[in-house]
C-alpha positions as CSV (number, residue, x, y, z in Angstrom):
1,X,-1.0,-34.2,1.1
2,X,-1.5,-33.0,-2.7
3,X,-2.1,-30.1,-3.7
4,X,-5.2,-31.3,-5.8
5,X,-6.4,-32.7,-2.5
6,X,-5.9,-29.2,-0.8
7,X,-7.3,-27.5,-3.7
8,X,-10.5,-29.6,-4.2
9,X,-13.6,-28.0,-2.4
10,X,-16.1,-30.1,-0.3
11,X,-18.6,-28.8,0.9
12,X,-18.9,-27.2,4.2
13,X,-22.0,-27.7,6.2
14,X,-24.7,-25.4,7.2
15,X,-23.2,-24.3,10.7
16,X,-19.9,-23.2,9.2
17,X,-21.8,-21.8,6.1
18,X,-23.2,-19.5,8.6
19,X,-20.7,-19.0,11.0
20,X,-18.5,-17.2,8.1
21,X,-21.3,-15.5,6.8
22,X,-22.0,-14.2,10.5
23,X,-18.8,-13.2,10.4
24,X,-18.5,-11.2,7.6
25,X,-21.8,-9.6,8.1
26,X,-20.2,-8.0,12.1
27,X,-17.1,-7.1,10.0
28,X,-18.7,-4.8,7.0
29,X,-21.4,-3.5,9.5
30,X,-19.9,-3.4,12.9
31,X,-16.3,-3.0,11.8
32,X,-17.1,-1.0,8.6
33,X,-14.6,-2.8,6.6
34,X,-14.6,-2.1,2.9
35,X,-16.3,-4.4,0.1
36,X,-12.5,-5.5,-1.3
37,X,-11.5,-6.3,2.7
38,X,-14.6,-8.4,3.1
39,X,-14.2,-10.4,0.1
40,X,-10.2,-10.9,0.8
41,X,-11.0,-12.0,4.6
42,X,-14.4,-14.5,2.6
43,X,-11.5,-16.2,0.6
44,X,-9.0,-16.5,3.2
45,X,-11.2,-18.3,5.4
46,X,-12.9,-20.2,3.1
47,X,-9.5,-21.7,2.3
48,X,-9.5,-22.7,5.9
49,X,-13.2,-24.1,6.1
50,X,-12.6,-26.2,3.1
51,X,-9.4,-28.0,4.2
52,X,-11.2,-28.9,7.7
53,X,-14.2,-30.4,5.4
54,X,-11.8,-32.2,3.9
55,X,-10.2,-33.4,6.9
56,X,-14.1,-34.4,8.3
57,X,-13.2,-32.0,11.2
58,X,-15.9,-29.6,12.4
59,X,-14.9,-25.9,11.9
60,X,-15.2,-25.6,16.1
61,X,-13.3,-28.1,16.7
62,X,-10.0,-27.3,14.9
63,X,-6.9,-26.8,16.8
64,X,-3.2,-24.8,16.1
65,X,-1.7,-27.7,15.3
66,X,-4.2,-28.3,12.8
67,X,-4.1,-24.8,11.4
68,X,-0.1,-24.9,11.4
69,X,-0.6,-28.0,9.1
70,X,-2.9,-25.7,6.6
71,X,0.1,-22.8,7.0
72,X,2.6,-25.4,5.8
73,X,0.2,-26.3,2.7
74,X,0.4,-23.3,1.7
75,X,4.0,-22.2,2.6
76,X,5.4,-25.4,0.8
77,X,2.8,-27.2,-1.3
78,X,1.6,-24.3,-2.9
79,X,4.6,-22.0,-2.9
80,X,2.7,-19.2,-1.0
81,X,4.4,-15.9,-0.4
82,X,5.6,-15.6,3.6
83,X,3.6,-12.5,3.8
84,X,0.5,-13.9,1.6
85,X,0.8,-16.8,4.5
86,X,1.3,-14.4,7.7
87,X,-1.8,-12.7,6.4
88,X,-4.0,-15.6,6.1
89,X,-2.9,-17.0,9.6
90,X,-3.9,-13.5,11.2
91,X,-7.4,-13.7,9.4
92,X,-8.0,-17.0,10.7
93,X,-6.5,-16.2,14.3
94,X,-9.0,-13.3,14.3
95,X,-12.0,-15.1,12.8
96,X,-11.9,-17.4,15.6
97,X,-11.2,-15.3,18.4
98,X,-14.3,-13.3,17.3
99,X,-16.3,-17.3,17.7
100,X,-14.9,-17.9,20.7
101,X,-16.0,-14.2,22.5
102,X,-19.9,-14.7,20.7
103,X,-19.6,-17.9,22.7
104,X,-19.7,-20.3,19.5
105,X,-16.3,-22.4,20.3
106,X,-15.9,-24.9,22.8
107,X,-13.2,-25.4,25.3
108,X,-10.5,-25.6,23.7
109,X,-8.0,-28.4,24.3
110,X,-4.8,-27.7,26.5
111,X,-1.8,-26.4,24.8
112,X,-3.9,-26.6,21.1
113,X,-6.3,-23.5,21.1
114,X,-6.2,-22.1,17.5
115,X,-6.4,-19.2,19.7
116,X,-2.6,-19.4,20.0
117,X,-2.1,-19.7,16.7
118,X,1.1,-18.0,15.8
119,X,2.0,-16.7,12.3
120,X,5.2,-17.7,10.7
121,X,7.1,-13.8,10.6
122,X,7.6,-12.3,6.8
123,X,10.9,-11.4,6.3
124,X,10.8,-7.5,5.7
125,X,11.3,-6.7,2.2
126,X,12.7,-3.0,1.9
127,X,11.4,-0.4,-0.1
128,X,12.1,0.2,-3.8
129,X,12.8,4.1,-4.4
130,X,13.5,6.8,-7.0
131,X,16.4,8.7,-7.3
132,X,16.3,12.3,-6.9
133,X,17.0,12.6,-11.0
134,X,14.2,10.2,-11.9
135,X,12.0,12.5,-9.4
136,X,12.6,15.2,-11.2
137,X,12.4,13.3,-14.8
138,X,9.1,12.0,-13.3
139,X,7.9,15.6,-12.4
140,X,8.8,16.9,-16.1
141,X,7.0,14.1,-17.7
142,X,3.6,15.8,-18.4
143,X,5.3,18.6,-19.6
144,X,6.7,16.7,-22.7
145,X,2.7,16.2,-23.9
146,X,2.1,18.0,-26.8
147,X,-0.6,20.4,-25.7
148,X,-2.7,20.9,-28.5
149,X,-5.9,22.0,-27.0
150,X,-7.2,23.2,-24.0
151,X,-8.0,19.7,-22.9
152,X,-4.6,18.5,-23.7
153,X,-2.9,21.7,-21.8
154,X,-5.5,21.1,-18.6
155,X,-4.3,17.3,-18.6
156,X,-0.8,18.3,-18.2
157,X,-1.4,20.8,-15.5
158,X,-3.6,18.3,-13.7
159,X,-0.9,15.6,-14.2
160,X,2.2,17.2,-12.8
161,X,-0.3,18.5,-9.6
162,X,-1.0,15.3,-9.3
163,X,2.6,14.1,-9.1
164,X,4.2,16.8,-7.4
165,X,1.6,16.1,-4.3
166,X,1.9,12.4,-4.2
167,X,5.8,12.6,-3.9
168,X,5.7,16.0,-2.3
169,X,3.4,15.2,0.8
170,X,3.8,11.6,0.6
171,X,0.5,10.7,0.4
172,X,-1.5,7.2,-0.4
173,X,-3.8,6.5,-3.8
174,X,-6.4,6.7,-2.0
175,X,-5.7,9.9,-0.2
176,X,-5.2,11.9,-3.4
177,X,-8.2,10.5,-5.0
178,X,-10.8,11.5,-2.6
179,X,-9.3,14.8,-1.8
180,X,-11.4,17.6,-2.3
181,X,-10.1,21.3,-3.6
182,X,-11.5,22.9,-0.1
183,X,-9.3,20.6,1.5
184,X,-5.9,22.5,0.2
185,X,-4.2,25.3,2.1
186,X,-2.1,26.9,-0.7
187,X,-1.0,29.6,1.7
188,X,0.2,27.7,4.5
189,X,1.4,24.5,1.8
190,X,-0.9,21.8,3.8
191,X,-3.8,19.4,2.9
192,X,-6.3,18.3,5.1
193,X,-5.9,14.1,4.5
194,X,-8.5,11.0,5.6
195,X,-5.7,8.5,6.2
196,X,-5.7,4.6,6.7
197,X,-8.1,3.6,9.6
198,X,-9.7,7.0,9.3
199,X,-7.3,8.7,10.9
200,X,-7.3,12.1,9.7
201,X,-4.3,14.1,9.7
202,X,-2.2,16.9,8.0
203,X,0.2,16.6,5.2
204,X,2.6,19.4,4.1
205,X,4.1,19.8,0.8
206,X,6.3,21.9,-0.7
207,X,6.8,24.8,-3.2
208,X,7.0,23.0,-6.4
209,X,3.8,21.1,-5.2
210,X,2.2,24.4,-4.3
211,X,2.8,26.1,-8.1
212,X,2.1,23.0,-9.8
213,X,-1.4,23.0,-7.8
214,X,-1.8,26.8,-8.1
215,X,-1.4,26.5,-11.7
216,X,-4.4,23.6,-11.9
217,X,-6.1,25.2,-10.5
218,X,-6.2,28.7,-11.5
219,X,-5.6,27.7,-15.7
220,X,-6.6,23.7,-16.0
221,X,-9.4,22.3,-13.7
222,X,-11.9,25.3,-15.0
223,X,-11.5,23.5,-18.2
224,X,-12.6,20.3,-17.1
225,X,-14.5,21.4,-14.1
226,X,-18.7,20.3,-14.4
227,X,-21.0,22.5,-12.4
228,X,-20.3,22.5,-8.4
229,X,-17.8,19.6,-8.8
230,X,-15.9,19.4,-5.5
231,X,-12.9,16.9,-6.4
232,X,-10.0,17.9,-6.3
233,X,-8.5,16.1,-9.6
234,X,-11.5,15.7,-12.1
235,X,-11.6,13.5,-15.2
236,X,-12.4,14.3,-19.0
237,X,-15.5,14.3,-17.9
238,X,-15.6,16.5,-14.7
239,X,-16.4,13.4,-12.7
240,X,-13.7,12.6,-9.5
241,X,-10.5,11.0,-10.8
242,X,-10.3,7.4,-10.0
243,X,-7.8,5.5,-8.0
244,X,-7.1,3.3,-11.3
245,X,-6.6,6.5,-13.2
246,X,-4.6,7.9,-10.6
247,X,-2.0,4.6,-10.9
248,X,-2.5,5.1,-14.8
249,X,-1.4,8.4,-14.8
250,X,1.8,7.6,-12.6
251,X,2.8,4.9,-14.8
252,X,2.5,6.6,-17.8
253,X,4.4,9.5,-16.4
254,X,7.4,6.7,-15.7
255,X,7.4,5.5,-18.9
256,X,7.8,8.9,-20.6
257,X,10.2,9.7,-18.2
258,X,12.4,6.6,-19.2
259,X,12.2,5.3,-15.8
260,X,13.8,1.2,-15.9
261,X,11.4,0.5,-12.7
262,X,8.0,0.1,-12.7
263,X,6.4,3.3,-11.1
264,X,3.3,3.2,-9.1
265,X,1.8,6.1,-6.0
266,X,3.5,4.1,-3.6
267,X,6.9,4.1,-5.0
268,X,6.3,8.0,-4.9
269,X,5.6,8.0,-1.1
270,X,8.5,5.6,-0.3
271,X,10.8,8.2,-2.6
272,X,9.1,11.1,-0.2
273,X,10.4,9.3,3.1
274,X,13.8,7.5,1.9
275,X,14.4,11.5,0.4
276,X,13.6,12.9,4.0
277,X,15.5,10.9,6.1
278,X,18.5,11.5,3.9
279,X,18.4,14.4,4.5
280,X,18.3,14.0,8.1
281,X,14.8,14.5,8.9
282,X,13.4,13.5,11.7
283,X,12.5,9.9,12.1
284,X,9.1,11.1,14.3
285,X,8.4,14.1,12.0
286,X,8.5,11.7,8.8
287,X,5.9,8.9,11.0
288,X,3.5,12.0,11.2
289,X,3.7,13.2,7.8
290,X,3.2,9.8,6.3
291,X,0.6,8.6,8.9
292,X,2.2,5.9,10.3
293,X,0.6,4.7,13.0
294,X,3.5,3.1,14.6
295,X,7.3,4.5,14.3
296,X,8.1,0.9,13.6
297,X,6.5,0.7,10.3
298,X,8.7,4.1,9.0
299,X,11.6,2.8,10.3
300,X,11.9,0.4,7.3
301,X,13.2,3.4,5.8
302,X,16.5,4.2,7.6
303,X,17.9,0.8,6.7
304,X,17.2,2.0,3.2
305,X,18.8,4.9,3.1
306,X,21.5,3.2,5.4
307,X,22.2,0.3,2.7
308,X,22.3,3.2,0.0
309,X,24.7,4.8,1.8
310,X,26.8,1.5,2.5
311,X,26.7,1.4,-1.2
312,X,28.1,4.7,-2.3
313,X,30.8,4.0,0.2
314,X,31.5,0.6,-1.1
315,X,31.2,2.5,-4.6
316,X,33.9,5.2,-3.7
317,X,36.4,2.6,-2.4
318,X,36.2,0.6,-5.3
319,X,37.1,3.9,-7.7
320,X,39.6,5.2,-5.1
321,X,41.2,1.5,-5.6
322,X,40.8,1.4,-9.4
323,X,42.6,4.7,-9.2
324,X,45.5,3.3,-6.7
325,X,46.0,0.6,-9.4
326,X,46.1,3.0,-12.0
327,X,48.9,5.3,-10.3
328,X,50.5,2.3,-9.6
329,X,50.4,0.5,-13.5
330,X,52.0,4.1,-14.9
């Protein structure tokens, strides 16, 4: 099959028209999935829908061996990404198990229920990290602005908050964005944080995260601050500092700090937990602090900071050889 065939779009009828619609409407009022998760799971599925159109197969009456056949369209003919793939075969798997228990599928046909559809496994990509000098080059960054005003000064001092608490408690974009300033505890060094799934829980950061947001704000957020504003990090104009902004303001912050990598909020909070476990922390403690609902999704980061330290080993034998050679050239 072509891609321009798997690409072209017929129609779909009215019953799968408003089965997806049906659909969608349980998961962003039942589920209370966001407007961006709603539109990602639309596409996804309308991927699906179309390629049965185009096969003249009913959306209730598609099998796994018929959805495997879309996987491998997009695995091979259109060059998908493994995870971009496992994604899209979870959506669908869950789309229809949600027809089947409103009593909208059929019986399905023995040993090919897309119930049982199985998603090809993404190979686990490790983490990319900073190194404890481009931490600290990253945490200097602000400080190089030249602070000409008050504004300038109270951008600075909101800045290097900002960074010290996304490395130093590890937190998510999100999470920093929508904090609010009753939510820190200078005293005890925690925040109170609405993590993924709204699961709240409570991050702790350290001293160079605690004077950095003593010093906001006590000297720079009353400079910005507009009436009874309750955010946390405020803009120019006293309004709640974006996500975008947020991921401007770390990227920015690499670039002045002359940092090769591209640096983003996340990179910071794989930096926090690769920098942890190094230095022995527990693997449990770090799960909580980062809000991992599953140990398995931190333990990605021992076999970073394993490989990093098969590295330095590697790199010491080489030099300990070089210098073997040397002694034994003089």
């Amino acid at each position: 099959m072509s891609r321009a065939h798997t690409d072209s779009r017929t129609e779909l009828d009215e019953r799968a028209t408003r089965a997806l619609g049906d659909y969608l409407h349980y998961l962003e009022a039942v589920r209370r999935r966001s407007a961006h998760t709603v539109r990602n799971y639309r596409n996804d599925l309308e991927g699906f829908l179309h390629f049965l159109a185009g096969r003249d197969v009913a959306f209730d009456e598609a099998g796994r061996e018929l959805a495997r056949e879309y996987l491998g369209v997009l695995r091979i003919e259109q060059e998908r990404a493994p995870a971009s793939v496992k994604r899209i075969a979870s959506t669908i798997r869950t789309f229809y198990g949600w027809l089947d228990n409103d009593g909208r599928l059929p019986a399905a046909r023995p040993g090919d229920s897309i119930l049982r559809l199985r998603y090809p496994k993404a190979p686990k990509r490790l983490p990319h990290f900073l190194t404890e000098d481009e931490t600290e080059a990253l945490m200097r960054a602000p400080e190089g602005d030249e602070a000409d005003s008050d504004a300038d000064r109270a951008r600075a001092l909101r800045d290097t908050a900002l960074l010290e608490l996304l490395y130093g408690a590890g937190l998510r974009v999100s999470e920093v964005a929508s904090l609010d300033s009753g939510d820190l505890d200078l005293t005890n060094r925690q925040v109170s944080v609405m993590g993924k799934g709204d699961r709240p829980r409570v991050a702790l950061f350290g001293l160079p995260a605690r004077d950095a947001l003593r010093a906001w704000l006590d000297e720079g957020r009353p400079l910005m601050a507009r009436g009874a504003a309750e955010a946390l990090f405020l803009n120019r104009s006293g309004g709640r500092l974006s996500t975008r902004s947020v991921q401007r303001i770390v990227r920015d912050a690499g670039v002045a700090a002359a940092i090769r990598q591209r640096v983003h909020p996340h990179r910071l909070r794989h930096s926090f937990a690769t920098h942890m476990l190094e230095r022995e922390a527990d693997l449990r403690i770090v799960q909580q602090l980062l809000g991992h609902a599953s140990a398995d999704t931190t333990q990605i980061y021992t076999a970073v900071t394993s490989a990093r330290q098969h590295a330095l080993v590697s790199t010491a034998l080489e030099r300990s050889r070089e210098v073997e050679r040397e002694r034994e050239a003089d």
